[in-house]
C-alpha positions in Angstrom: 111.7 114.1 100.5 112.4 112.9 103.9 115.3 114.0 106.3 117.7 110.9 105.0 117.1 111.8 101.5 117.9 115.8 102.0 120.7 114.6 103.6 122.0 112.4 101.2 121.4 114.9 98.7 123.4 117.9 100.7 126.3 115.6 101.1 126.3 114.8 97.6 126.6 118.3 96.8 129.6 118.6 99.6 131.7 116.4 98.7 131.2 116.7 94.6 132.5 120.7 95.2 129.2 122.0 94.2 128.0 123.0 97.5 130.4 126.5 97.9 132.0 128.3 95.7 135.8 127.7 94.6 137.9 130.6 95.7 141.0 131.4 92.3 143.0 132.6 95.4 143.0 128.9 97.3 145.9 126.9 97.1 145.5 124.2 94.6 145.2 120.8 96.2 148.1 119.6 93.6 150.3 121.9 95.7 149.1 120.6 99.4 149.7 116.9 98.2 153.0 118.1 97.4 153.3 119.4 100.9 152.0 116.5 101.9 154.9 114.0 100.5 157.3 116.5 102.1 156.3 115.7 105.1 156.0 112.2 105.4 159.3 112.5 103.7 160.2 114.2 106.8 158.8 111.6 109.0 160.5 108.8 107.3 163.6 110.6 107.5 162.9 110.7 111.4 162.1 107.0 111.5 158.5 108.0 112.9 157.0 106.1 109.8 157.2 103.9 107.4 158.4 104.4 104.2 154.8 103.7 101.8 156.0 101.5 98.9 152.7 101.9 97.4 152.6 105.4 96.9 150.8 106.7 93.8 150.0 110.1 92.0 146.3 110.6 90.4 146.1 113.0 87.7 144.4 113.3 84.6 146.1 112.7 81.6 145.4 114.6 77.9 142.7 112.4 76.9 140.2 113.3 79.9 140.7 109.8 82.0 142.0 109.5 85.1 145.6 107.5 85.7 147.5 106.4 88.3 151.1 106.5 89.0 153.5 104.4 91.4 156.3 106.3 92.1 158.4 103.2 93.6 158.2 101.5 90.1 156.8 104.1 87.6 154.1 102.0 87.0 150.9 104.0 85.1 147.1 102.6 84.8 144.0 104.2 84.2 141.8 104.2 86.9 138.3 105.2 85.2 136.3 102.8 86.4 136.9 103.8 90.6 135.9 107.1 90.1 132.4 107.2 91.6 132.1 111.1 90.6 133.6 114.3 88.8 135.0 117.0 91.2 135.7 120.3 90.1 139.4 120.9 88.1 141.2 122.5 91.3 140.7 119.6 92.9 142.8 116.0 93.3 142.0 112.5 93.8 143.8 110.0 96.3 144.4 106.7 98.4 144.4 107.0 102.3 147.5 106.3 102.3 148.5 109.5 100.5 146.4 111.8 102.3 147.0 110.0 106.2 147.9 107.0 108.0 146.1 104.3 108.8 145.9 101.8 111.6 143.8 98.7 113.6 143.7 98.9 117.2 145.2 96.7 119.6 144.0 93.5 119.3 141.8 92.1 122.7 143.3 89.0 124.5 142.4 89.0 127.8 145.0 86.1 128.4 148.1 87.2 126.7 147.7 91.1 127.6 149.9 92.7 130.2 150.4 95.6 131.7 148.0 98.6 133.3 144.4 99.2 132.7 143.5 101.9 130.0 140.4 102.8 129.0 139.5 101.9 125.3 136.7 102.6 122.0 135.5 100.6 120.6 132.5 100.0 117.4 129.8 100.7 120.5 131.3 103.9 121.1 131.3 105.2 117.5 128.7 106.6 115.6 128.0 109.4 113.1 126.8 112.0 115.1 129.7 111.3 117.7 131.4 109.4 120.4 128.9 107.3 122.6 131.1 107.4 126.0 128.0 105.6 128.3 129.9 102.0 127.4 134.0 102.4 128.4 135.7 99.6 128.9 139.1 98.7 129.6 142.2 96.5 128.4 145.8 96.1 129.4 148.5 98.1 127.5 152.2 98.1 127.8 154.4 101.2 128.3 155.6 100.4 125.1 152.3 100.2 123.5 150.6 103.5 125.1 152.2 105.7 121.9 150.9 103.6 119.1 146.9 103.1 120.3 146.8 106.7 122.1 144.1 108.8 120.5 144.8 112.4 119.5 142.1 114.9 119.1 141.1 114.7 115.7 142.1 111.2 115.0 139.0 109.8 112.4 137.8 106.8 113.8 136.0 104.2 111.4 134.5 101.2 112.1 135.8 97.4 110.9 133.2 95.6 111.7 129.0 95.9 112.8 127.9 99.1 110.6 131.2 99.1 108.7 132.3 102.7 107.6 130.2 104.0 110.2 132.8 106.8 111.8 133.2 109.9 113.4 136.0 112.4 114.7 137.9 112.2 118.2 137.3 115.8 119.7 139.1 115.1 122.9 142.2 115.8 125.2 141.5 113.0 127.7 143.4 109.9 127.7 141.6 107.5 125.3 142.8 104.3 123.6 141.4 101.6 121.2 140.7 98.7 120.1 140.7 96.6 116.7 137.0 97.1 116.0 138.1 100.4 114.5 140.6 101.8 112.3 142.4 105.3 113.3 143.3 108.0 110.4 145.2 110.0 111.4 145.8 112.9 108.6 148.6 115.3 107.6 149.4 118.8 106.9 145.7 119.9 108.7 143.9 117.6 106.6 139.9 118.2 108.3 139.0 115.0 109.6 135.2 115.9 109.8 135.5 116.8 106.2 136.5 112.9 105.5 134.1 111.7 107.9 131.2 113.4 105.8 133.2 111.8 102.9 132.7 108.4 104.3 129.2 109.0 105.3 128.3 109.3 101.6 130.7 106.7 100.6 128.8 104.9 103.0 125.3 105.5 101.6 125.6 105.6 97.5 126.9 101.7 98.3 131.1 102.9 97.3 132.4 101.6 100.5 131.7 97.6 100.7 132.3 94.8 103.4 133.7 91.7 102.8 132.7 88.7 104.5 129.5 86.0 103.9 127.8 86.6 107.3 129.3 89.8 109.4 130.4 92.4 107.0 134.2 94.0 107.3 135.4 97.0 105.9 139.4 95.9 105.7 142.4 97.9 105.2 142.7 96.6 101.8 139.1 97.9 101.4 140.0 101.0 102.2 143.1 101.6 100.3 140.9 100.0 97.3 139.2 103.5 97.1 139.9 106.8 95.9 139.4 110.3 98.4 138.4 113.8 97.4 141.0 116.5 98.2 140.0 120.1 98.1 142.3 123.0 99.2 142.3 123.4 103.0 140.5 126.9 102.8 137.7 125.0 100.7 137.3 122.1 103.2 136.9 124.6 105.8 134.0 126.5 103.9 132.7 123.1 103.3 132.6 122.1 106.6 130.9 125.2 108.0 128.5 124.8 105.9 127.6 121.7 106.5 127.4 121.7 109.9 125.1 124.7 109.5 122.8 123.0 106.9 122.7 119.6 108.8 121.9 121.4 111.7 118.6 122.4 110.3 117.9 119.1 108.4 118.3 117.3 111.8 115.1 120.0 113.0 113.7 119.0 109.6 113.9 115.4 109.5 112.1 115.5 113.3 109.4 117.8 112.4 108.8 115.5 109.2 108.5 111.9 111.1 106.3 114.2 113.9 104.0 115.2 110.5 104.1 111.4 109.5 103.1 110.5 112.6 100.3 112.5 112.7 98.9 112.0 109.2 99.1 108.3 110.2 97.5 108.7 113.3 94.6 111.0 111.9 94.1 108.4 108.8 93.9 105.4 111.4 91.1 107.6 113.3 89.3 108.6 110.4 89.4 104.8 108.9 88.0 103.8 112.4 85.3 106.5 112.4 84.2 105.8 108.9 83.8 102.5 109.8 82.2 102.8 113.4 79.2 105.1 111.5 78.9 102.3 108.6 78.5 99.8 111.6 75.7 101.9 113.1 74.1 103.0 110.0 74.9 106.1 109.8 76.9 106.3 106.7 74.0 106.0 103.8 70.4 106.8 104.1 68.2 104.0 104.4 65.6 103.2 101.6 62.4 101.8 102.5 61.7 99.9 99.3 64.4 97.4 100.4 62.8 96.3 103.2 64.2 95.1 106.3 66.8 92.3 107.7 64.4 89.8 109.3 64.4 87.9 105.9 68.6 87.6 105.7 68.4 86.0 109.8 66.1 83.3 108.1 68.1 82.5 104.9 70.9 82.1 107.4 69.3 79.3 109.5 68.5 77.8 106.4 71.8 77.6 104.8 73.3 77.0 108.6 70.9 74.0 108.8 72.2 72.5 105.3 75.5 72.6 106.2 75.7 71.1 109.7 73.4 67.9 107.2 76.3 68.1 104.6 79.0 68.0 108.0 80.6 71.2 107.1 79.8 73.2 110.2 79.2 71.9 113.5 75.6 71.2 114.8 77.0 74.0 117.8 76.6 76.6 115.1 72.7 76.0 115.3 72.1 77.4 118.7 71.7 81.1 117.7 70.2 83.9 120.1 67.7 86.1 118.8 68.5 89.8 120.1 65.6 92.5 119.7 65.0 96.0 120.8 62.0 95.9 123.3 59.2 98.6 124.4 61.4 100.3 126.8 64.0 100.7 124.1 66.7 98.0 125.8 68.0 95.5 123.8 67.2 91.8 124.9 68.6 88.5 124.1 66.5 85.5 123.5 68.0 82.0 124.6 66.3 78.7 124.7 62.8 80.7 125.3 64.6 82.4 128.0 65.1 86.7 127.8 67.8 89.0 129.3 68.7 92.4 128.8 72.0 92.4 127.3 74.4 95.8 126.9 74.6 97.1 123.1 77.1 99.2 122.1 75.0 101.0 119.6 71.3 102.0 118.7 70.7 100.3 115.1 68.2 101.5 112.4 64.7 100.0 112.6 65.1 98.3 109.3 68.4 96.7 110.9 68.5 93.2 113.1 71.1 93.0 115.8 72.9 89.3 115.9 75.8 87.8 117.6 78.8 87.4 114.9 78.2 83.5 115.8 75.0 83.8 113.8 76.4 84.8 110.5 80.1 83.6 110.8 82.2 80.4 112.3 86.5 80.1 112.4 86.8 75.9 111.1 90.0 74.4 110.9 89.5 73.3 107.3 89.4 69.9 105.8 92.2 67.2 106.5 93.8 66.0 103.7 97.2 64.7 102.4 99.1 65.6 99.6 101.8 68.3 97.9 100.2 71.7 98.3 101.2 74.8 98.8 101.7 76.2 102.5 99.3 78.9 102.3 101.5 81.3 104.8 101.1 85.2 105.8 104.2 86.0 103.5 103.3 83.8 100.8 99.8 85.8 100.5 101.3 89.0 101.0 102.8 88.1 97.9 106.6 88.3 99.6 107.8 84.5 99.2 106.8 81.2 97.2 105.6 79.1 99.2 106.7 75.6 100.5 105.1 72.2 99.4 103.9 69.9 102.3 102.5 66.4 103.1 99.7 67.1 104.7 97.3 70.0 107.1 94.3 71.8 107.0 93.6 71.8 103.6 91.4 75.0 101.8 89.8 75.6 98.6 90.6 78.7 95.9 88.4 81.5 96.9 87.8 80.4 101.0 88.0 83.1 103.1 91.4 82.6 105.6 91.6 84.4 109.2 95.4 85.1 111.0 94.2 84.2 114.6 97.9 84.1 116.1 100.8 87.5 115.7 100.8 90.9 115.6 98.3 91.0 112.3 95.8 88.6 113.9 91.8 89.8 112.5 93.5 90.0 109.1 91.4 88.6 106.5 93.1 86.7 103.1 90.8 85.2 100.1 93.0 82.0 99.3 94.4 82.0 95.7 94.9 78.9 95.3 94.3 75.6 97.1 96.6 75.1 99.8 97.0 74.5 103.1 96.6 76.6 105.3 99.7 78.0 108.0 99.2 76.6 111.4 98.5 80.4 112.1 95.2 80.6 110.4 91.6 79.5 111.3 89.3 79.5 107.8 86.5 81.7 108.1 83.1 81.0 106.9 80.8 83.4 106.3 76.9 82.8 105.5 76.5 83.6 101.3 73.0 85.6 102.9 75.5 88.6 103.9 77.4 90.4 101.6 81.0 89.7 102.4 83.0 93.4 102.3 80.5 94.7 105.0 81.7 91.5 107.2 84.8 92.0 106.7 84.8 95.9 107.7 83.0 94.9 110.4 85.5 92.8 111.4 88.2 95.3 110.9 86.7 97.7 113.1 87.1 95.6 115.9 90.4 94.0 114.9 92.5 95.7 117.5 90.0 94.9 120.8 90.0 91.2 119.3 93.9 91.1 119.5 94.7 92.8 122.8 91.9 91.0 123.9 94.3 88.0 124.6 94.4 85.0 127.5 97.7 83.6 128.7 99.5 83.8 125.5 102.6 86.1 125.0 101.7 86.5 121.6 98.8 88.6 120.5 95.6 86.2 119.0 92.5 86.7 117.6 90.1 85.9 121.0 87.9 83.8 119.6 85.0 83.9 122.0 85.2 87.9 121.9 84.7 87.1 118.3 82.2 85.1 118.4 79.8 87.8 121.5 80.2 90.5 118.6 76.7 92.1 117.9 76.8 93.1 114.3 73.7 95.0 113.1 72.4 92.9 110.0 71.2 95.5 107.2 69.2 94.5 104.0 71.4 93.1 101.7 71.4 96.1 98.8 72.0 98.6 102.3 75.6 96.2 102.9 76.4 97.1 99.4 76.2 100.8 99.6 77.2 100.7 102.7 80.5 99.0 101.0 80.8 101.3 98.3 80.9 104.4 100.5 83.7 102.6 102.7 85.8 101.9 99.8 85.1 105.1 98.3 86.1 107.2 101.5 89.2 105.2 101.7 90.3 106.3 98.9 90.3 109.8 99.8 93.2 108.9 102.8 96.0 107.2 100.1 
């Protein structure tokens, strides 16, 4: 379980009153409601707020469901179905409106606006762990308008718009204003505002609060007076929130110390990979057996086959012109070129039943053969198996079973055996490989080196497959049944790290 997920769960717990005990000596949140009505009563009376014409009582009728009452017009319906969980007997359900009051922010126009300069929050500023104050601007309020878009310290502050729901608690004195990105609730009777923004935070992540809109989301006052609130007693909300801050405290170390551990098992499975296959590349992962002789025999199969193909026009006549690299008497490695010999740099000593090549010998990247027609486009996502591909005219048309390399973007070196004839993404080169080597030690040869053939780009912002690196590769050649073992172990290692 990750940090998120504890989270999640702890809040869960919270806010469904199984996370502290209930105290018999609270007062019972039917009675603070009732406190509650008396004093907006109050404050209607005084002309300081409106009189709510949707005001409603939740309670629970005989038959276990949950009903709701309008007391303007006595109007009862049962409200089952926007429960989203059971909370323990002592506790109440209801709107926003019953438990606070809500408001938008003062709307920004920069050409209607008078008055002074204030400074304002706005969605940039809010976020769950607090208020962001790095990014203040300011707008122009009236004397008039100062009252109504003033903060108060413990005003909840919820965003509209962006990561709608996302909120968190104003624990200021300072002069602070804002703006119609966010709505303000303010609550009554001492009400905990963090207790509601943990309320919305898992509101938030079980999917209960939704935005409305096609392309940016909103989360409307009608949204919000849609859904039902928890009400515990105030004593309870208090415990609750002590907790919590106490317990998210140490999840927060958690949650760091987990991604620190992913980090590293990632890291240490990436080195391991790379060291399993850097030993398989220099023969040091299986024994070698005598009785299957040596690789001299593979280099000439390989001219053959080259030879055939360049006749049949499959490869160019280029591919002919291979090097012949050898170990000499003083133990240097030379390269042989049109009767010519220089000592060349080799990263590793290779077994003596081993011949050294350049990956030009046993492999070429070919643009595949032009045709037109309706095929699929044979693109990264479609063979990562994440979309269906798209039909098209015409392009570099390969076979089911051909071997496809991504020689442009951040997985360049990465390797796909076409399902299906197709055409190949303008990203890909199609990547032949002689039928004298046995194709999975290629391939993990190939996949050692993936990350110096990337980086290993010239003036191109994205990362590409350099294709003459590619090509100055020496592979070590082993007999073919040694490329099979030496394929098995691979595979069978890499199993050990999932």
């Amino acid at each position: 379980m990750n940090g998120k997920q504890l989270k999640n769960s702890i809040l869960q717990w919270a806010i469904q009153g199984k996370l502290v005990p209930q105290d018999p000596n609270d007062e019972p949140a039917s009675v603070l409601l009732e406190r509650i009505r008396a004093e907006k009563a109050k404050l209607v009376k005084e002309k300081k707020i409106k009189k709510d014409k949707n005001e409603s009582i939740i309670y629970r009728g005989d038959d276990n469901s949950y009903y709701e009452k309008f007391i303007a017009t006595g109007e009862v319906k049962c409200i089952d179905d926007e429960i989203p969980f059971e909370i323990p007997a002592t506790w109440e359900w209801a709107r926003i409106n019953t438990i606070g009051i809500s408001q938008l922010g003062k709307t920004l126009d920069r050409g209607k606006n008078i008055g002074q300069e204030y400074p304002y929050l706005c969605s940039i500023n809010v976020y769950w762990d607090g208020i962001d104050l790095s990014k203040i601007k300011t707008f122009k309020l009236r004397d008039d308008e100062l009252p109504k878009y003033r903060l108060h310290k413990g005003d909840l502050l919820i965003c509209e718009g962006g990561d709608y729901g996302r909120c968190c608690v104003w624990d200021r004195d300072e002069e602070m204003y804002y703006q119609n990105a966010l709505h303000r609730i303010r609550f009554y009777c001492g009400l905990f505002p963090i207790f509601y923004k943990f309320v919305f935070e898992l509101y938030r992540n079980i999917g209960y609060i939704v935005g409305q809109g096609q392309t940016i989301k909103h989360f409307t006052y009608e949204s919000m007076k849609s859904i039902v609130f928890p009400v515990p007693s105030i004593s309870e909300q208090k415990r609750i929130v002590e907790l919590l801050k106490e317990v998210l405290y140490l999840v927060k170390r958690y949650d760091k110390k987990q991604d620190a551990l992913n980090y590293l098992n990632e890291r240490i499975n990436v080195k391991l990979q790379k060291s399993i296959l850097q030993e398989a590349i220099q023969g040091k992962l299986v024994p070698q057996i005598a009785e299957e002789g040596t690789a001299e025999k593979l280099l000439a199969e390989i001219r053959k086959e080259k030879e055939l193909l360049v006749k049949e026009g499959k490869l160019k006549k280029s591919v002919l012109s291979d090097s012949v690299i050898y170990k000499g008497d003083d133990n240097k490695y030379y390269e042989q070129i049109n009767g010519q010999a220089v000592q060349i740099e080799c990263d590793y000593d290779f077994p003596y039943s081993w011949s050294p090549a350049r990956l030009s010998s046993i492999c070429s990247l070919i643009d595949g053969e032009k045709k037109e027609g309706q095929q699929l486009c044979l693109d990264a996502k479609f063979l990562r198996g994440k979309s269906a591909g798209e039909y098209q005219q015409r392009g570099k048309f390969v076979h089911k079973g051909d071997n496809i390399i991504l020689v442009d973007g951040e997985n360049s070196g990465e390797v796909f055996t076409v399902p299906c004839d197709g055409y190949m993404g303008s990203t890909f080169k199609q990547l032949w490989v002689s039928s004298a080597m046995h194709l999975p030690y290629v391939l993990n040869f190939i996949l050692f080196y993936k990350e110096l053939l990337r980086k290993s780009k010239r003036g191109a912002a994205i990362p590409h497959l350099n294709k003459e690196i590619f090509y100055s590769l020496i592979i070590g050649i082993p007999p073919y049944r040694e490329q099979q073992r030496i394929s098995v172990r691979i595979d069978e290692l890499s199993q050990l790290f999932k």
